[in-house]
N, C-alpha and C positions, 0 to 999 in steps of 0.2 A: 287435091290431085297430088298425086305422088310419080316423081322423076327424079331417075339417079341421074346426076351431073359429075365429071370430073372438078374437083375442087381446084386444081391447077388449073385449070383450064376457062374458068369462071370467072375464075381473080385477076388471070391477063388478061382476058376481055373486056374489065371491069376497070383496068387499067390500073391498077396495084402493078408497082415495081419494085417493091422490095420483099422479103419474105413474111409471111403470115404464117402461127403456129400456134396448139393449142395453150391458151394463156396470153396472147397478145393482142395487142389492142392499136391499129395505125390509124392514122389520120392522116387523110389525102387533104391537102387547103388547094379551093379552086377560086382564085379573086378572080374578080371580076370590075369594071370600070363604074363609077358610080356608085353611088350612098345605098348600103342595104340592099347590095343585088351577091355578095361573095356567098360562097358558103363553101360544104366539106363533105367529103365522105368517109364516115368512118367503119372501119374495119373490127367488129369485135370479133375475135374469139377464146374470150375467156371463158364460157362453159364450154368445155370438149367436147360437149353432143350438139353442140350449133354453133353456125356462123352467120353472125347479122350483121349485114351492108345497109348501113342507112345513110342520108341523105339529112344534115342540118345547115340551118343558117348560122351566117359568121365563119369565121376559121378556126375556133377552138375544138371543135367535136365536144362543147359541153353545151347541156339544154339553156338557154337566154333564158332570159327572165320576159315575161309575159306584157310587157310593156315594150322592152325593144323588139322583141319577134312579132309584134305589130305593125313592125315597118317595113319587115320583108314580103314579098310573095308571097299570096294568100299557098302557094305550093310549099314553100318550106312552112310555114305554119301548120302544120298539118302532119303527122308521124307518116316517113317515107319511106319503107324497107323493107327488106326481102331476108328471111330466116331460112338457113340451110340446114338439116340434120345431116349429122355426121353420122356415118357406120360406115364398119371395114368390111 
Protein backbone atom coordinates (compact mmCIF):
# COMPACT_ATOMS: atom_id res chain seq x y z
CA UNK A 1 0.00 0.00 0.00
CA UNK A 2 1.25 3.16 -1.02
CA UNK A 3 0.49 6.82 0.94
CA UNK A 4 2.04 10.17 0.45
CA UNK A 5 2.76 11.58 3.95
CA UNK A 6 4.24 14.83 4.74
CA UNK A 7 7.63 13.98 6.20
CA UNK A 8 7.50 16.96 8.65
CA UNK A 9 4.64 16.24 9.82
CA UNK A 10 5.26 12.37 10.61
CA UNK A 11 8.43 13.09 12.49
CA UNK A 12 6.48 15.55 14.90
CA UNK A 13 4.07 13.20 15.57
CA UNK A 14 6.67 10.64 15.94
CA UNK A 15 7.98 12.95 18.52
CA UNK A 16 11.42 13.91 16.87
CA UNK A 17 12.45 17.32 18.23
CA UNK A 18 15.32 18.13 16.48
CA UNK A 19 15.90 18.31 12.78
CA UNK A 20 16.30 15.15 10.47
CA UNK A 21 18.05 15.35 7.04
CA UNK A 22 19.14 13.31 4.31
CA UNK A 23 22.42 11.72 5.72
CA UNK A 24 21.38 11.75 9.40
CA UNK A 25 20.97 9.34 11.70
CA UNK A 26 19.14 10.56 15.61
CA UNK A 27 18.54 8.59 18.43
CA UNK A 28 15.62 9.38 20.57
CA UNK A 29 16.64 7.24 24.31
CA UNK A 30 13.40 6.41 26.09
CA UNK A 31 14.33 4.91 29.85
CA UNK A 32 12.26 3.48 31.38
CA UNK A 33 12.14 2.12 35.31
CA UNK A 34 13.38 -1.19 35.77
CA UNK A 35 16.05 -3.91 34.27
CA UNK A 36 15.58 -4.40 30.57
CA UNK A 37 12.43 -2.49 29.99
CA UNK A 38 14.55 1.14 28.21
CA UNK A 39 14.84 1.34 24.80
CA UNK A 40 15.08 4.01 21.66
CA UNK A 41 13.97 5.09 18.67
CA UNK A 42 16.08 5.62 16.03
CA UNK A 43 15.90 7.95 13.12
CA UNK A 44 17.81 6.92 9.88
CA UNK A 45 18.08 8.74 6.99
CA UNK A 46 21.12 8.09 5.60
CA UNK A 47 19.82 6.68 2.18
CA UNK A 48 18.09 9.78 0.66
CA UNK A 49 15.32 7.59 -0.83
CA UNK A 50 14.03 6.50 2.69
CA UNK A 51 13.53 7.05 6.14
CA UNK A 52 13.45 4.22 8.76
CA UNK A 53 11.90 4.73 12.16
CA UNK A 54 12.63 1.87 14.26
CA UNK A 55 12.13 0.81 17.52
CA UNK A 56 15.22 -1.04 19.60
CA UNK A 57 16.06 -2.14 22.95
CA UNK A 58 18.66 -0.31 25.26
CA UNK A 59 19.54 3.37 24.50
CA UNK A 60 22.37 2.98 22.12
CA UNK A 61 20.35 2.65 18.70
CA UNK A 62 22.94 -0.30 18.12
CA UNK A 63 21.57 -3.88 17.53
CA UNK A 64 22.61 -5.89 21.30
CA UNK A 65 23.93 -8.91 21.06
CA UNK A 66 21.68 -12.01 21.15
CA UNK A 67 22.15 -12.95 24.54
CA UNK A 68 21.19 -9.47 26.28
CA UNK A 69 18.06 -8.81 23.76
CA UNK A 70 16.93 -12.00 25.44
CA UNK A 71 16.09 -10.01 28.43
CA UNK A 72 13.87 -7.56 26.98
CA UNK A 73 10.30 -7.88 25.64
CA UNK A 74 9.68 -10.50 23.37
CA UNK A 75 8.45 -6.75 21.31
CA UNK A 76 11.87 -5.35 21.11
CA UNK A 77 13.32 -8.68 20.14
CA UNK A 78 11.75 -8.64 17.18
CA UNK A 79 12.64 -5.94 13.92
CA UNK A 80 10.08 -2.90 14.76
CA UNK A 81 9.89 -0.23 11.84
CA UNK A 82 8.38 1.61 9.38
CA UNK A 83 10.44 2.61 6.03
CA UNK A 84 9.42 5.87 4.32
CA UNK A 85 10.35 6.55 0.53
CA UNK A 86 11.35 9.67 -0.19
CA UNK A 87 10.28 11.67 -3.71
CA UNK A 88 9.80 15.24 -4.43
Amino acid sequence: MSEKVNIQELLAKAGLDEPLYPGKRVVRKCPQQGQFKSHCVVYDWRDPKKIRIEMKAGLSGRDLPKKELSKYPISFQTPTFIEVSVSQ
